[in-house]
N, CA, C and O atoms as a Tripos MOL2 file, in Angstrom:
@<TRIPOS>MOLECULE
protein
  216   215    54     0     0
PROTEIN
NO_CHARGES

@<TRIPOS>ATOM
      1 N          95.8340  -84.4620 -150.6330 N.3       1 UNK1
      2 CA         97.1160  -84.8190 -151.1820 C.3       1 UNK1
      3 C          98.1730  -84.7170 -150.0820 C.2       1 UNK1
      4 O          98.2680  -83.7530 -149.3220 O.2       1 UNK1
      5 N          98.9430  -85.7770 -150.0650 N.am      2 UNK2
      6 CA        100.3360  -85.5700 -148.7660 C.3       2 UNK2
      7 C         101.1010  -84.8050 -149.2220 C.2       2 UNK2
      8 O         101.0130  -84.5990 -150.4320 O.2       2 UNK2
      9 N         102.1870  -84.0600 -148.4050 N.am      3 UNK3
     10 CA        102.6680  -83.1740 -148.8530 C.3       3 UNK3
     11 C         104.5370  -84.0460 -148.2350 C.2       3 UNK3
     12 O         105.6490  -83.5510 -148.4210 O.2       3 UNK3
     13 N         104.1820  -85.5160 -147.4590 N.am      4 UNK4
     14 CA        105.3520  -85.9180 -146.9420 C.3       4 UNK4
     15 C         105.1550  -87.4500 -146.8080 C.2       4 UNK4
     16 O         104.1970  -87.9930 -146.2580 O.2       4 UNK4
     17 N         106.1590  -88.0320 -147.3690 N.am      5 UNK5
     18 CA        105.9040  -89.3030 -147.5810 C.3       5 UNK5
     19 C         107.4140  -90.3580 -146.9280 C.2       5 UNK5
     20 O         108.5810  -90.5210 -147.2830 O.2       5 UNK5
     21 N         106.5030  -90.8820 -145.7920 N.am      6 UNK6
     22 CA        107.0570  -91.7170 -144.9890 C.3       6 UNK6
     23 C         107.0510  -93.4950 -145.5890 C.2       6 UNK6
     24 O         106.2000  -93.9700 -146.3420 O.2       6 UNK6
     25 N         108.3650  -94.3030 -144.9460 N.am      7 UNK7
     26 CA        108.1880  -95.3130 -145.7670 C.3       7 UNK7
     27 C         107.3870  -96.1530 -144.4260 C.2       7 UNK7
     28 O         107.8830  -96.0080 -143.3090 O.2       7 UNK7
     29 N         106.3460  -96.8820 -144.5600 N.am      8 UNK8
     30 CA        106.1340  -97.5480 -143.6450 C.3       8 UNK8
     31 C         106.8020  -98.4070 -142.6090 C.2       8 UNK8
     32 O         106.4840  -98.2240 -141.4340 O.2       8 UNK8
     33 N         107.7160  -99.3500 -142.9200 N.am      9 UNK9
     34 CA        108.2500 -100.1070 -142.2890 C.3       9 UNK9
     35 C         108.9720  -99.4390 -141.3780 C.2       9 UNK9
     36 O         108.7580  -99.6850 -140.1910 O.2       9 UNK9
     37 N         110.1240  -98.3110 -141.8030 N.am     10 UNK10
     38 CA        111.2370  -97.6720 -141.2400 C.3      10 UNK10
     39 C         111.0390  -96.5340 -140.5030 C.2      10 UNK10
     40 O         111.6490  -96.5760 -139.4340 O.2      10 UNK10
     41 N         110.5140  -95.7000 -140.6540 N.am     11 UNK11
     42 CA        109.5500  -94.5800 -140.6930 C.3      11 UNK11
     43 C         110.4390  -93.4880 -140.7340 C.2      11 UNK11
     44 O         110.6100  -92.6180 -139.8790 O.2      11 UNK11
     45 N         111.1480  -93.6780 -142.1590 N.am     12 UNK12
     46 CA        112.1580  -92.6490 -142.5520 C.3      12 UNK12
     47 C         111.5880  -91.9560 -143.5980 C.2      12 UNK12
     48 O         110.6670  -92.5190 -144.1880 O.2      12 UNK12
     49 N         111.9730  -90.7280 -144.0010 N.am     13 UNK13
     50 CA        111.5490  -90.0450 -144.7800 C.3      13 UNK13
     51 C         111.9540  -90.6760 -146.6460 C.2      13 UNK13
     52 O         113.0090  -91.1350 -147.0840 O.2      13 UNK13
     53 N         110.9860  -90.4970 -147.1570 N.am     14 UNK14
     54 CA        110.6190  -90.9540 -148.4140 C.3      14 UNK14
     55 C         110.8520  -90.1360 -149.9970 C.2      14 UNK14
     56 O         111.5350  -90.2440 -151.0160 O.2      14 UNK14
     57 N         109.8870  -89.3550 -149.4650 N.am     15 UNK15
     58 CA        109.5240  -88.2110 -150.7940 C.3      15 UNK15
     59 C         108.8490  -87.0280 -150.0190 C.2      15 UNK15
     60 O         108.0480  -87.2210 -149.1040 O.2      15 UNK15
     61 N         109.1690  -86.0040 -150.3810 N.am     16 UNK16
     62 CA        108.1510  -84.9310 -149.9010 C.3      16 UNK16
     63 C         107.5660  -84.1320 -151.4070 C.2      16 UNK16
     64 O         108.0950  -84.3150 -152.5030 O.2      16 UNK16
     65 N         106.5180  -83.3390 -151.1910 N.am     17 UNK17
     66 CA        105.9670  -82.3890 -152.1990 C.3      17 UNK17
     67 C         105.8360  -81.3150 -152.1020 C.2      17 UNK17
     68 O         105.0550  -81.1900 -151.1580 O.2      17 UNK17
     69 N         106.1050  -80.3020 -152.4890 N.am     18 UNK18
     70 CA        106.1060  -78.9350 -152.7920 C.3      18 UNK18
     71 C         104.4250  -78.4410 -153.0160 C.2      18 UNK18
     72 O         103.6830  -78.9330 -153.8670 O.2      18 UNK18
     73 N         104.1370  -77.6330 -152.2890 N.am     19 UNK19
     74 CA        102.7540  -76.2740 -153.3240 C.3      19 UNK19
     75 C         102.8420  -76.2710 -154.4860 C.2      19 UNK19
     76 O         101.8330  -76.6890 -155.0540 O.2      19 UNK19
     77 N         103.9830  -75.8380 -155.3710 N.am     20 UNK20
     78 CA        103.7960  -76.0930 -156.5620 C.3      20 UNK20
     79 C         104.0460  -77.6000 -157.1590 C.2      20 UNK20
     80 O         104.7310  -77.5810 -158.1810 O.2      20 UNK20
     81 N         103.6590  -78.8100 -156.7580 N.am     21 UNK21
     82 CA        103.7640  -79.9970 -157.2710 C.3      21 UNK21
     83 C         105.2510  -80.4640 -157.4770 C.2      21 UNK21
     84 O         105.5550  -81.4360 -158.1680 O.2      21 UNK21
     85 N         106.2830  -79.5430 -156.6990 N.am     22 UNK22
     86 CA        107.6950  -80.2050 -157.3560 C.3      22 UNK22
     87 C         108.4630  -81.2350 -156.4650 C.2      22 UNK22
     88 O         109.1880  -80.7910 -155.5750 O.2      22 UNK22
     89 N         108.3330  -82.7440 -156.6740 N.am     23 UNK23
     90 CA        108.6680  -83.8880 -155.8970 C.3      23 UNK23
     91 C         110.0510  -83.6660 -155.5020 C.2      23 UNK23
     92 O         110.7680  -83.0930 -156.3230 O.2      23 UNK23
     93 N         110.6150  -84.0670 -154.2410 N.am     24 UNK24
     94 CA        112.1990  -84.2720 -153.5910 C.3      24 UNK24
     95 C         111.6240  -85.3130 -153.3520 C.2      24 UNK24
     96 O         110.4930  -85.5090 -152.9070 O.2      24 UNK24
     97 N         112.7680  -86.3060 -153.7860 N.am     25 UNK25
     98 CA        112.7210  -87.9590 -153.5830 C.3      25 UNK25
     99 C         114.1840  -87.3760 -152.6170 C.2      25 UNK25
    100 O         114.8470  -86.3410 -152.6810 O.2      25 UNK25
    101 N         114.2840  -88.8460 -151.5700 N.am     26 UNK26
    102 CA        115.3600  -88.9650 -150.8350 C.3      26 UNK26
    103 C         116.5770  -89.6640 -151.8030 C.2      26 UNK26
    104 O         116.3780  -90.7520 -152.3440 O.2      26 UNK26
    105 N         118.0110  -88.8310 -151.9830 N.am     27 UNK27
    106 CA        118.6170  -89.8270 -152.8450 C.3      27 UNK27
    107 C         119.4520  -90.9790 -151.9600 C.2      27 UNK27
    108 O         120.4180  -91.5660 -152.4480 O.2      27 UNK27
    109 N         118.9230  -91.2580 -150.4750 N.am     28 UNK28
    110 CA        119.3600  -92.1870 -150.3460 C.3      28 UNK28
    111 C         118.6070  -93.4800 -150.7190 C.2      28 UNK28
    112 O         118.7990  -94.3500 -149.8690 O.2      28 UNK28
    113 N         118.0810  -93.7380 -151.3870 N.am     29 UNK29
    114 CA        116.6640  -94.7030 -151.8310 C.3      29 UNK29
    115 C         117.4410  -95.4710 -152.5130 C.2      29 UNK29
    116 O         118.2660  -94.9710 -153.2770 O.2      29 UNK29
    117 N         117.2850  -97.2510 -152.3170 N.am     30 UNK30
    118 CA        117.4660  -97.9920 -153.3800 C.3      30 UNK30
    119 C         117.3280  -97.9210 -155.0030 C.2      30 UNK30
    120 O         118.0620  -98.5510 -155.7650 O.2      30 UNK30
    121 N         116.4160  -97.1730 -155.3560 N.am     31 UNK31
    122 CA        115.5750  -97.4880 -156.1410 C.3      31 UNK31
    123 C         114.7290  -96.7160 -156.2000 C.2      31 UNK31
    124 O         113.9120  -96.4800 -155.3100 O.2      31 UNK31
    125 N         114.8410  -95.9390 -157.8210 N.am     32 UNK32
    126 CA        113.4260  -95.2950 -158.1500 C.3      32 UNK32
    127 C         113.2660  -95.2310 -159.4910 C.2      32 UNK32
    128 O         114.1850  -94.9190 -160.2470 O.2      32 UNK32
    129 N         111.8510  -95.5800 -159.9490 N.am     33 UNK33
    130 CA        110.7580  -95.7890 -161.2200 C.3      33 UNK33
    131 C         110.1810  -94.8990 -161.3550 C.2      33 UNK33
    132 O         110.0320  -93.9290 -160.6120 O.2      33 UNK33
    133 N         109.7940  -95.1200 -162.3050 N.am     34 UNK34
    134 CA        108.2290  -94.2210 -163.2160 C.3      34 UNK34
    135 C         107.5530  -94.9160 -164.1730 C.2      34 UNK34
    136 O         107.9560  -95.2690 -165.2820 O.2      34 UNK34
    137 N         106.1640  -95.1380 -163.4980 N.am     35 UNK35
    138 CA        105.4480  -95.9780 -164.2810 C.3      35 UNK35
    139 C         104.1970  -95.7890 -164.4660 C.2      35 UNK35
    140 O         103.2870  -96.3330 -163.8400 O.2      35 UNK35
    141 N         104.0840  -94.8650 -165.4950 N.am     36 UNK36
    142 CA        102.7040  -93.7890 -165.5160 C.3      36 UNK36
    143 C         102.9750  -92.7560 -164.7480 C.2      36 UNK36
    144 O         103.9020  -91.9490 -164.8260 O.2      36 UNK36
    145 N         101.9360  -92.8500 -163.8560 N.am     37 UNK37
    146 CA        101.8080  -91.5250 -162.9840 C.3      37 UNK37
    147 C         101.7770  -91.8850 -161.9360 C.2      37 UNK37
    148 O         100.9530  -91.5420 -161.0870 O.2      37 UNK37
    149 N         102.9520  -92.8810 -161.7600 N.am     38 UNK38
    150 CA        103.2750  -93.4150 -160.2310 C.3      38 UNK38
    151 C         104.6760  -93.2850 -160.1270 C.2      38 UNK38
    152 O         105.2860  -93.2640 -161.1960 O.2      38 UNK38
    153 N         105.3300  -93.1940 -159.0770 N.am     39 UNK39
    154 CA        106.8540  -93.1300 -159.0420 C.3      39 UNK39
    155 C         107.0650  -94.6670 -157.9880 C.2      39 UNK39
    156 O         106.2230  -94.9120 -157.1240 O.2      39 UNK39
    157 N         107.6390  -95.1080 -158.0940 N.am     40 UNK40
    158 CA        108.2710  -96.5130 -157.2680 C.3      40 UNK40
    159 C         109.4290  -96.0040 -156.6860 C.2      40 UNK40
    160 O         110.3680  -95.5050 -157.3080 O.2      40 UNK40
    161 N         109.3130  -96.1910 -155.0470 N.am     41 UNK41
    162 CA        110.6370  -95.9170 -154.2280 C.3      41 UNK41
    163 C         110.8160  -96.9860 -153.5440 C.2      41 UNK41
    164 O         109.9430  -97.5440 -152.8790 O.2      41 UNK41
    165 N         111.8500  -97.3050 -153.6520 N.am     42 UNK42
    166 CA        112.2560  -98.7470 -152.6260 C.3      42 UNK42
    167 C         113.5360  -97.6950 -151.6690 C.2      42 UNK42
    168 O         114.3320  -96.8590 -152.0990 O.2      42 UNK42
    169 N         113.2900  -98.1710 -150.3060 N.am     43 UNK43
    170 CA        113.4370  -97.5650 -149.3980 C.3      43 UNK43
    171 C         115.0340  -98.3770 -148.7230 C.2      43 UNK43
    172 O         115.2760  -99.5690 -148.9150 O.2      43 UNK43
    173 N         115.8300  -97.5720 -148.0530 N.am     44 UNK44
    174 CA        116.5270  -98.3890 -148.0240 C.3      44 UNK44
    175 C         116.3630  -99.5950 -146.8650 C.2      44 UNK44
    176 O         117.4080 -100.2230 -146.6900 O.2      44 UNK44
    177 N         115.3720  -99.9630 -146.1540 N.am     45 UNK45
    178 CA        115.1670 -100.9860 -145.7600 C.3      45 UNK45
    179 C         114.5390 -101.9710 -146.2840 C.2      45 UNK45
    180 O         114.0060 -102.7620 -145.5050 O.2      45 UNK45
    181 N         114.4150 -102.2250 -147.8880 N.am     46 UNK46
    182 CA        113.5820 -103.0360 -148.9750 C.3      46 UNK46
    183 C         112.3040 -102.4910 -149.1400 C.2      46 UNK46
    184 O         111.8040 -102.7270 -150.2400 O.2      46 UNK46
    185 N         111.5360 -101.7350 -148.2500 N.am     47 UNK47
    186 CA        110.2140 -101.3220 -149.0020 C.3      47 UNK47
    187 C         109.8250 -100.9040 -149.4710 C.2      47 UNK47
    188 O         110.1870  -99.7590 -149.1980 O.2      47 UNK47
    189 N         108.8890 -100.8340 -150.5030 N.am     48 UNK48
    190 CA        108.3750 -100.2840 -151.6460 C.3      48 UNK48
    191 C         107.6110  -99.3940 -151.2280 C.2      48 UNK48
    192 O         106.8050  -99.6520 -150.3350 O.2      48 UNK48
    193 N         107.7030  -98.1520 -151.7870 N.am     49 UNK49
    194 CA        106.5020  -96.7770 -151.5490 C.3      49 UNK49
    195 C         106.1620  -96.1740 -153.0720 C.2      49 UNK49
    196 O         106.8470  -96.0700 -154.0890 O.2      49 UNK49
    197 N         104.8640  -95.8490 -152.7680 N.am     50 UNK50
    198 CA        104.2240  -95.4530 -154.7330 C.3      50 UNK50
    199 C         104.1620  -93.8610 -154.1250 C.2      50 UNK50
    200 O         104.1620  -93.5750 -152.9280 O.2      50 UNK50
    201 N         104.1110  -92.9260 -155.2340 N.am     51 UNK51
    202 CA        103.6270  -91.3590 -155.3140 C.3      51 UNK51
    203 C         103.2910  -91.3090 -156.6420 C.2      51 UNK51
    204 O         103.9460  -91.3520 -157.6840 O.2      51 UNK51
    205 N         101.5900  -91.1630 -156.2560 N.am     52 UNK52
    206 CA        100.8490  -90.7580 -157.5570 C.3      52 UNK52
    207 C         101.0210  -89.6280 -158.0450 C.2      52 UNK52
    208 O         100.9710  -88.8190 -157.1180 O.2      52 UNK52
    209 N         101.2840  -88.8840 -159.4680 N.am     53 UNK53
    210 CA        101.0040  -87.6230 -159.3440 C.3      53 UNK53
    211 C          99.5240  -87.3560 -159.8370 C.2      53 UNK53
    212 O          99.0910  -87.9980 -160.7940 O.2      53 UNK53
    213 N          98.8070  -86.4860 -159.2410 N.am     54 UNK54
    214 CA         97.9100  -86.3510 -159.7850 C.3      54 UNK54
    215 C          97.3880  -84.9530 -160.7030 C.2      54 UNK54
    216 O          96.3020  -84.9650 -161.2820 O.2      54 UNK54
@<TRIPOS>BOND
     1     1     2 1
     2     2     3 1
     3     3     4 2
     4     3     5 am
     5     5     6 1
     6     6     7 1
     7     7     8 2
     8     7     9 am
     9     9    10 1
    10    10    11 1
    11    11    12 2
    12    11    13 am
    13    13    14 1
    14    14    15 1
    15    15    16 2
    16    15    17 am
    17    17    18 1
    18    18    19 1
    19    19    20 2
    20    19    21 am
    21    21    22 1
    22    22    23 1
    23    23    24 2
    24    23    25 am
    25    25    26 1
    26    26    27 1
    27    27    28 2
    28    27    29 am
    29    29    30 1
    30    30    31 1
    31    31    32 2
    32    31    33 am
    33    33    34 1
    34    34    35 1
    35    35    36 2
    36    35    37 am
    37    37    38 1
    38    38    39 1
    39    39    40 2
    40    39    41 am
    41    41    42 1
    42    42    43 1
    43    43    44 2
    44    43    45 am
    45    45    46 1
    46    46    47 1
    47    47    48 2
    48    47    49 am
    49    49    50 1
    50    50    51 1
    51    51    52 2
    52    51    53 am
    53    53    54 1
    54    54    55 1
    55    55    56 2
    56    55    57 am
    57    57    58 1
    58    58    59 1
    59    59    60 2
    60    59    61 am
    61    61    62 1
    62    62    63 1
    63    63    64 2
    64    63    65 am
    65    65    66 1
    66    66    67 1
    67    67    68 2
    68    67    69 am
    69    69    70 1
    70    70    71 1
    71    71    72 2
    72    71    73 am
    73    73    74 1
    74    74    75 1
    75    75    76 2
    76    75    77 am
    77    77    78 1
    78    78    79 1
    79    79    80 2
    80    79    81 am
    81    81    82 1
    82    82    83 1
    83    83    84 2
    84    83    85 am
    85    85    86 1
    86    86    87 1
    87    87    88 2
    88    87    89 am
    89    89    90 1
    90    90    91 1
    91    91    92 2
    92    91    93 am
    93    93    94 1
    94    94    95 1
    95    95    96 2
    96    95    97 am
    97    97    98 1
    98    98    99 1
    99    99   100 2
   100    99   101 am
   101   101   102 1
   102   102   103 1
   103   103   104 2
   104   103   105 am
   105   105   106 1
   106   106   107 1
   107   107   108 2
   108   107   109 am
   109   109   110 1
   110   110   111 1
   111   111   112 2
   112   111   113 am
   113   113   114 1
   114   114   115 1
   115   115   116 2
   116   115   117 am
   117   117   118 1
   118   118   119 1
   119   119   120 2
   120   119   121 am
   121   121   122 1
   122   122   123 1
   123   123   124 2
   124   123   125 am
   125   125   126 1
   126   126   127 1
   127   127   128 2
   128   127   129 am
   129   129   130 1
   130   130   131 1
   131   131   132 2
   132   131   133 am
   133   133   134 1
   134   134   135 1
   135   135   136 2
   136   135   137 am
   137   137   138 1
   138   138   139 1
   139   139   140 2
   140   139   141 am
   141   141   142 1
   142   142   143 1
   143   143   144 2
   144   143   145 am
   145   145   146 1
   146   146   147 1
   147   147   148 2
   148   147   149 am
   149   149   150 1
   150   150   151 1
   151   151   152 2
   152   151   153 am
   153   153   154 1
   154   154   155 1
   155   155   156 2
   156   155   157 am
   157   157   158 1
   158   158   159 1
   159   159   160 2
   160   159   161 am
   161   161   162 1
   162   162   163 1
   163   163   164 2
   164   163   165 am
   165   165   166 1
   166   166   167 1
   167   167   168 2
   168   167   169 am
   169   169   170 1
   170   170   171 1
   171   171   172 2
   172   171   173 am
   173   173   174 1
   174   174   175 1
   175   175   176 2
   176   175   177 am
   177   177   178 1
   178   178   179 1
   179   179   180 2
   180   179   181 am
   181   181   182 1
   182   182   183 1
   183   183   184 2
   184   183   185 am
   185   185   186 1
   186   186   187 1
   187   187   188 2
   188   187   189 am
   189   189   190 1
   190   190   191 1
   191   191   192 2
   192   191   193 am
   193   193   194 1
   194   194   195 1
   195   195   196 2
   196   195   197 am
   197   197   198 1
   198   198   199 1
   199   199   200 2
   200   199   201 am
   201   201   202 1
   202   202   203 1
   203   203   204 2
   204   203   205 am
   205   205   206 1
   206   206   207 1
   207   207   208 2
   208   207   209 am
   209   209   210 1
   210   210   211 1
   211   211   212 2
   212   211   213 am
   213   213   214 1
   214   214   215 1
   215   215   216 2
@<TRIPOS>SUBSTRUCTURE
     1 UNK1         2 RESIDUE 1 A UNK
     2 UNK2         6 RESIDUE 1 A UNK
     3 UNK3        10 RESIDUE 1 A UNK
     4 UNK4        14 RESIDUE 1 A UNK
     5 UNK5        18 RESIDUE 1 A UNK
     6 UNK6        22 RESIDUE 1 A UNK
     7 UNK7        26 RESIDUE 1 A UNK
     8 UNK8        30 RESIDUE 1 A UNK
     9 UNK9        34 RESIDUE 1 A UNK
    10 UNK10       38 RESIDUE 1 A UNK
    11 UNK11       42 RESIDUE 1 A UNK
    12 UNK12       46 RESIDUE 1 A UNK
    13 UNK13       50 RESIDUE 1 A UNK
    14 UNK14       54 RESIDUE 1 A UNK
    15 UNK15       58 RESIDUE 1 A UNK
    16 UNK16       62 RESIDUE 1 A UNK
    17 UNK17       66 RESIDUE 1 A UNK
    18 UNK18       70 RESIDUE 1 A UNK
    19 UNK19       74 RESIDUE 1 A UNK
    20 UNK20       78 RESIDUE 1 A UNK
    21 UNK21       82 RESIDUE 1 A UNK
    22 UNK22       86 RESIDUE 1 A UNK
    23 UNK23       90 RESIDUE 1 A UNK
    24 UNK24       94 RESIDUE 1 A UNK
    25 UNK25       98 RESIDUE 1 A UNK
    26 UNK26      102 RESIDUE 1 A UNK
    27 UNK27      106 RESIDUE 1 A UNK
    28 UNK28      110 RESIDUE 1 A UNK
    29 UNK29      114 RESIDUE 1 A UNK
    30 UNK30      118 RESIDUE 1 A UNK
    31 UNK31      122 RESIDUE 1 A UNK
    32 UNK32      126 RESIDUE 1 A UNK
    33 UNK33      130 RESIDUE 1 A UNK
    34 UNK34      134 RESIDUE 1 A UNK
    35 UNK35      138 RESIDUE 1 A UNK
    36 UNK36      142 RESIDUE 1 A UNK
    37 UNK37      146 RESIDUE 1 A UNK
    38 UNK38      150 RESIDUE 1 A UNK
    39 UNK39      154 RESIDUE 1 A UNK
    40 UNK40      158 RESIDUE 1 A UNK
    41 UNK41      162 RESIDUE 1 A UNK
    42 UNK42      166 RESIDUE 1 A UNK
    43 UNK43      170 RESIDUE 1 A UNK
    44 UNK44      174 RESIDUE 1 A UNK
    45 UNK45      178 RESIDUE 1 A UNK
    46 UNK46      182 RESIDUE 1 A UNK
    47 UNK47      186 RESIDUE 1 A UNK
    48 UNK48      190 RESIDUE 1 A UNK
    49 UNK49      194 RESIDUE 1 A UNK
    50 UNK50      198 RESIDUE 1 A UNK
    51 UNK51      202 RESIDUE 1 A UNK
    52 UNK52      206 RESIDUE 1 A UNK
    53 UNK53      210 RESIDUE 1 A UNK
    54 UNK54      214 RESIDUE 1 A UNK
């Protein structure tokens, strides 16, 4: 499981995760979903990044 989630294109920071499972999304992010047990981050350079929880 990642514990730090980079957006590909930009290679700015995304989402990170905690030991105990507790997500920090970046609130500079376009954009964020929940759709199931996926979160949708659109990054602020347009790209899309998923975080499953599992």
């Amino acid at each position: 499981m990642k514990n730090k989630y980079i957006c590909k294109k930009c290679n700015k920071f995304v989402a990170s995760r905690s030991d105990d499972g507790e997500i920090n999304i970046n609130p500079k992010s376009k954009k964020i979903s929940l759709k199931g047990k996926e979160f949708r981050i659109v990054c602020k350079c347009g790209e899309n990044n998923s975080v499953k929880i599992v």
